[in-house]
C-alpha positions as CSV (number, residue, x, y, z in Angstrom):
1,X,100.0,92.1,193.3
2,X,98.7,95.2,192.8
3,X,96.1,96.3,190.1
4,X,96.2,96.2,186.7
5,X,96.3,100.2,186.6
6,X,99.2,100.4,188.8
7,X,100.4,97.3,186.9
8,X,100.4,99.6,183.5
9,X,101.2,102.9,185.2
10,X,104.5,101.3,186.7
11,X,106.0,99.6,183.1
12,X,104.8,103.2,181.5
13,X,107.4,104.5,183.8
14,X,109.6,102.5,182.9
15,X,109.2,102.9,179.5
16,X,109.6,106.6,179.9
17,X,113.2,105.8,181.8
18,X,114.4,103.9,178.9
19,X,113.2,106.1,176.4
20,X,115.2,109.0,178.1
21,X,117.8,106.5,178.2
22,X,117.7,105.8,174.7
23,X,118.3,110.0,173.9
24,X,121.0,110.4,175.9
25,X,123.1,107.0,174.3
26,X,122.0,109.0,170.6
27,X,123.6,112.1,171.9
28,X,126.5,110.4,173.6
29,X,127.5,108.3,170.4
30,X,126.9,111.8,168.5
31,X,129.3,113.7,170.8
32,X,132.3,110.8,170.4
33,X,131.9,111.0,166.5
34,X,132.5,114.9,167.1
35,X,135.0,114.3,169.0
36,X,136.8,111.6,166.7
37,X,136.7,114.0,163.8
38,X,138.0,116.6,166.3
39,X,141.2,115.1,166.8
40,X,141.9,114.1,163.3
41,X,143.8,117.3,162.5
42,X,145.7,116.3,165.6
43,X,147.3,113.1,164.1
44,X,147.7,114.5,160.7
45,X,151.1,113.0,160.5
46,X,152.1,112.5,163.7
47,X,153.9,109.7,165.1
48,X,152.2,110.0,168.7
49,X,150.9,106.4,168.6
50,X,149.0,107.8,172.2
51,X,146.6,109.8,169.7
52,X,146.2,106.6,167.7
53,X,145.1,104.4,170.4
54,X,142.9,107.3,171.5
55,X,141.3,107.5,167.6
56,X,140.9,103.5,167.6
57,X,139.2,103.5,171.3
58,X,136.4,106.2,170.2
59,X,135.4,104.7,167.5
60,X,135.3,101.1,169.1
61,X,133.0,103.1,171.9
62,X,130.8,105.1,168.8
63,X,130.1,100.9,168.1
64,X,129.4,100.1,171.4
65,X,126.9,103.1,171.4
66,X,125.3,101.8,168.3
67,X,124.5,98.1,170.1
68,X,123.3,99.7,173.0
69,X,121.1,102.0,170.8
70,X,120.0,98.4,169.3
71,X,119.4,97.2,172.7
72,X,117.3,99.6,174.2
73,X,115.2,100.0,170.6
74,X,114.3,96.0,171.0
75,X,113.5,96.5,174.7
76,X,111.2,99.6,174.2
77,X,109.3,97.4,171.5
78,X,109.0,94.3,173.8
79,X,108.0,96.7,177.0
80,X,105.2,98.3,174.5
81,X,103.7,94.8,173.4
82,X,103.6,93.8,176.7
83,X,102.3,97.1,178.0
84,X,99.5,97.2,175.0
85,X,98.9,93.1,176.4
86,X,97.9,94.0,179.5
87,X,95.7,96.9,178.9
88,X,93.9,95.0,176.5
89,X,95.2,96.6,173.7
90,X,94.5,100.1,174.5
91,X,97.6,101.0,175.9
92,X,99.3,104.0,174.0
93,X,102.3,103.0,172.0
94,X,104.9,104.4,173.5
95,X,104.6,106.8,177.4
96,X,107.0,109.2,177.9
97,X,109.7,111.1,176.0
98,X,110.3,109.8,172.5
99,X,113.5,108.7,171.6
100,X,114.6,110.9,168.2
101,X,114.8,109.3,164.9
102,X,118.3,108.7,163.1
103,X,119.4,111.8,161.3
104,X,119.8,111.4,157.7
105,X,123.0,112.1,156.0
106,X,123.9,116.1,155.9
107,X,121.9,116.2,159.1
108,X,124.0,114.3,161.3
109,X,127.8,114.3,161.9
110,X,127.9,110.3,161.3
111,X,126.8,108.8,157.9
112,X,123.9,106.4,157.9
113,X,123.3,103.3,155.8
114,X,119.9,102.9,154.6
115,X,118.2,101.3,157.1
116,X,119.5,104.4,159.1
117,X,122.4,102.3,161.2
118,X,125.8,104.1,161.3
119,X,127.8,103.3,158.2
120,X,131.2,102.8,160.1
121,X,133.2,101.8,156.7
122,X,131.9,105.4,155.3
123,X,132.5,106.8,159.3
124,X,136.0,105.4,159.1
125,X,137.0,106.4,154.8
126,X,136.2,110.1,155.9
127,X,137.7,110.3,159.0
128,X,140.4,109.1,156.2
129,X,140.0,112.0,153.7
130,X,140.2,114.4,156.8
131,X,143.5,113.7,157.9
132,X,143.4,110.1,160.1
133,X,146.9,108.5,159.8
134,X,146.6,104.7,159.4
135,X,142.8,104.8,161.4
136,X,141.9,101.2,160.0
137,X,145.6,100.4,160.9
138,X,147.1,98.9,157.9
139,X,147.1,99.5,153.9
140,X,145.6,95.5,152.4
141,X,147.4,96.0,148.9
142,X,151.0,94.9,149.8
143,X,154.0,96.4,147.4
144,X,154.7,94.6,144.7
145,X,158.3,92.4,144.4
146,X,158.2,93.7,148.7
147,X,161.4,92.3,150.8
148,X,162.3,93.6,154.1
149,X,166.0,93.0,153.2
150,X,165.7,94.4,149.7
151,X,165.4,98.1,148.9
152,X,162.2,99.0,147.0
153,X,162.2,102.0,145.7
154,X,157.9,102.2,145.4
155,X,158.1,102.4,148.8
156,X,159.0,106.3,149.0
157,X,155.8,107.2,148.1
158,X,155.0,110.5,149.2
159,X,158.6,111.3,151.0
160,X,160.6,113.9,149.0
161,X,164.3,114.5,150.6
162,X,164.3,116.0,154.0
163,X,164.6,119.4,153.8
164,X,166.9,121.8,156.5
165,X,164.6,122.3,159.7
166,X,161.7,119.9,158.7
167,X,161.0,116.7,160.4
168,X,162.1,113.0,159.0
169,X,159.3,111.5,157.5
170,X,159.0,107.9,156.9
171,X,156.6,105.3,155.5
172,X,155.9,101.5,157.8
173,X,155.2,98.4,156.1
174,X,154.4,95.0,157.6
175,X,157.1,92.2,156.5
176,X,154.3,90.6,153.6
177,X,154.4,94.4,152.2
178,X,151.2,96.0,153.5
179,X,151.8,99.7,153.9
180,X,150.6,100.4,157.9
181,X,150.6,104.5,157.3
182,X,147.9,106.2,155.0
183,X,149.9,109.7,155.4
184,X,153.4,109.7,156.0
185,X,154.4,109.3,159.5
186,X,156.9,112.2,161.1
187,X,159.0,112.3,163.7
188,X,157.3,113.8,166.9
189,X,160.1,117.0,167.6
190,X,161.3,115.8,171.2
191,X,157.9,114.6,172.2
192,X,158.9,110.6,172.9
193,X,156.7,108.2,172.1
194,X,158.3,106.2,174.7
195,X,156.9,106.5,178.9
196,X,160.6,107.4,180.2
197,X,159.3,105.7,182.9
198,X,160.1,102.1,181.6
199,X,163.1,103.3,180.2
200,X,166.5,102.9,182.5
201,X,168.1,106.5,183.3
202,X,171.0,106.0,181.1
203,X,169.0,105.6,178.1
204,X,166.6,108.5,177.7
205,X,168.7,111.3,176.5
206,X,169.6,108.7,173.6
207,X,167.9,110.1,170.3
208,X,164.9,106.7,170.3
209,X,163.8,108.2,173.3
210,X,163.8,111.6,171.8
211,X,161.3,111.4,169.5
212,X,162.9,110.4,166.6
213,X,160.5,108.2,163.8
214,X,162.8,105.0,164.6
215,X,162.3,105.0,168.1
216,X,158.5,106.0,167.7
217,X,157.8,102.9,165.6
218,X,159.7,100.8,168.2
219,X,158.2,102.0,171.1
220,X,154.6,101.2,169.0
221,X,156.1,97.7,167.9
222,X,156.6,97.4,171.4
223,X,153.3,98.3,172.5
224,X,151.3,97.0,169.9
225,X,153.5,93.3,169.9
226,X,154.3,93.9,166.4
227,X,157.8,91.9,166.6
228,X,158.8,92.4,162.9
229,X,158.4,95.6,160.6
230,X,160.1,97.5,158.1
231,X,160.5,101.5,157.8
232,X,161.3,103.7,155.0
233,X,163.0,107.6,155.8
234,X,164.0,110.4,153.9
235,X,167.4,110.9,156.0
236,X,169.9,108.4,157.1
237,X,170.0,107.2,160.8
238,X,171.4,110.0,163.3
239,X,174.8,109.3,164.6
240,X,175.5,111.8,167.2
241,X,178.5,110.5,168.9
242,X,177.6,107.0,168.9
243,X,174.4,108.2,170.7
244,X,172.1,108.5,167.6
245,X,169.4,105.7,166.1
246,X,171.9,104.4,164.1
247,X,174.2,102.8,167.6
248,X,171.5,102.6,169.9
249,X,168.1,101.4,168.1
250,X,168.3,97.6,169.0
251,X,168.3,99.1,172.7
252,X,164.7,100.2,172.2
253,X,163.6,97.0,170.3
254,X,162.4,94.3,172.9
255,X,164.9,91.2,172.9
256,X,164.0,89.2,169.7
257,X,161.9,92.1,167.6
258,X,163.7,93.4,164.3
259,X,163.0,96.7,162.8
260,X,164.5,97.1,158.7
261,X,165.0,100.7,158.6
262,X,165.8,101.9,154.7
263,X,166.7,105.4,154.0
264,X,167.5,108.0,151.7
265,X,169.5,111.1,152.5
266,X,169.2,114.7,150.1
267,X,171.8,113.3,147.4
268,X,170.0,109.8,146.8
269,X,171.9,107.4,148.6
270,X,170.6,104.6,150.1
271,X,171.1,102.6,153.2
272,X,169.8,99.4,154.7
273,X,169.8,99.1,158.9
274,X,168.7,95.6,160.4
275,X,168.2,96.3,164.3
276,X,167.7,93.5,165.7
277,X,166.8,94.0,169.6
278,X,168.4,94.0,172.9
279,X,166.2,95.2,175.5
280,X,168.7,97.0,177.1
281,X,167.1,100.2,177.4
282,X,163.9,99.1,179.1
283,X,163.8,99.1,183.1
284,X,163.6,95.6,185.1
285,X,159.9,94.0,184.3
286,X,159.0,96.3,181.9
């Protein structure tokens, strides 16, 4: 073993490593929050469920950033007791490059609690305000009198008729009534929320695969195993020769989901869709 010096000079370097460590996880975690509020004007409304996953992965990786903040803090103490140990208790506190301090509120881009931690509920209610559709992923105050079967007419909050040219919009609510949607969702304009890939030939010029909201929300009940859900749309399912939503939906639903789909065109009329899937449209082993 060599001596104490070297001993002490050897766990300063490592201290110095960790601490540099330690500055770079601070500015990483700071660099995803950017980067979460970044695309928040992105899913304003959108029905890309892609950019949804995407929001919910950075902010699970902004909380793995805060544990390994808490990790390397407890190691740098333990490494700086043991260093001040075996010097006798004359080692310096801390070698090397000093990790920064939490930035207080106004000074950072993440809001901190008081003991200077990220405050993720805060994080997560102003990603909210700033446009994040459905980021906690569901609403916990179901709808009052709420049926899937039964039109409620509380659940067109926030969807006036479709106008000429604009997208559908819609509203998604779990079966027990929780809204899933903080903004109303829209219909994503041709981009499908579908891979084509895992859809058979045949079926991908159908409107589902088009980007149409009742198609987006099955290709997320698909993806998400969500096997029962009920959506609400200012416009009647499309028709289109028997190849709109309305004839081919349950193709896009896998074998055993239902989707309730209640609308309400331009001159107030209602109409209640069960589609109750097939699986049709989905390629061998998808």
């Amino acid at each position: 073993m060599g001596s104490i010096e070297e001993l002490t000079a050897a766990v300063r370097a490592a201290l110095s490593t960790i601490a540099e460590g330690k500055t770079l996880t601070d500015k990483s975690r700071a660099a995803l929050v950017d980067g979460t509020a970044a695309l928040t004007g992105i899913s304003r409304g959108s029905t890309s469920y892609r950019l949804r996953t995407m929001l919910e992965a950075l902010t699970a990786a902004i909380q793995a950033t805060e544990r390994a903040e808490d990790v390397e803090a407890a190691v740098l103490d333990a490494m700086d007791a043991y260093l001040s140990e075996i010097a006798g208790g004359n080692a310096p506190a801390r070698a090397g490059p000093k990790a920064p301090e939490p930035k207080q509120p106004g000074g950072s881009s993440s809001p901190r609690a008081r003991d200077g931690r990220i405050d993720f509920r805060a994080l997560l209610e102003r990603l909210k305000a700033q446009g994040v559709v459905g980021l906690e992923g569901r609403s916990d105050d179901p709808i009052p009198d709420f049926d899937p079967k039964k039109q409620n007419p509380a659940c067109y909050q926030g969807l006036a008729p479709r106008q000429k040219g604009k997208p559908v919009r819609g509203n998604l609510f779990f079966p027990d009534g929780r809204r899933w949607n903080d903004v109303a969702l829209e219909s994503s304009r041709g981009e499908p929320a579908f891979d084509l890939n895992i859809i058979k030939p045949e079926y991908r010029s159908l409107s589902p695969a088009r980007g149409h909201l009742e198609g987006n929300v099955a290709a997320w009940m698909r993806s998400t195993f969500h096997q029962e859900m009920v959506l609400y749309i200012n416009e009647s399912p499309c028709r289109k020769h028997g190849k709109g939503c309305l004839y081919t939906l349950e193709h896009f639903l896998p074998r055993g989901y239902v989707l309730h789909v209640w609308s309400r065109n331009d001159r107030g009329e209602w109409r209640g869709n069960t589609f109750r899937g097939s699986g049709e449209a989905f390629t061998e082993g998808a």
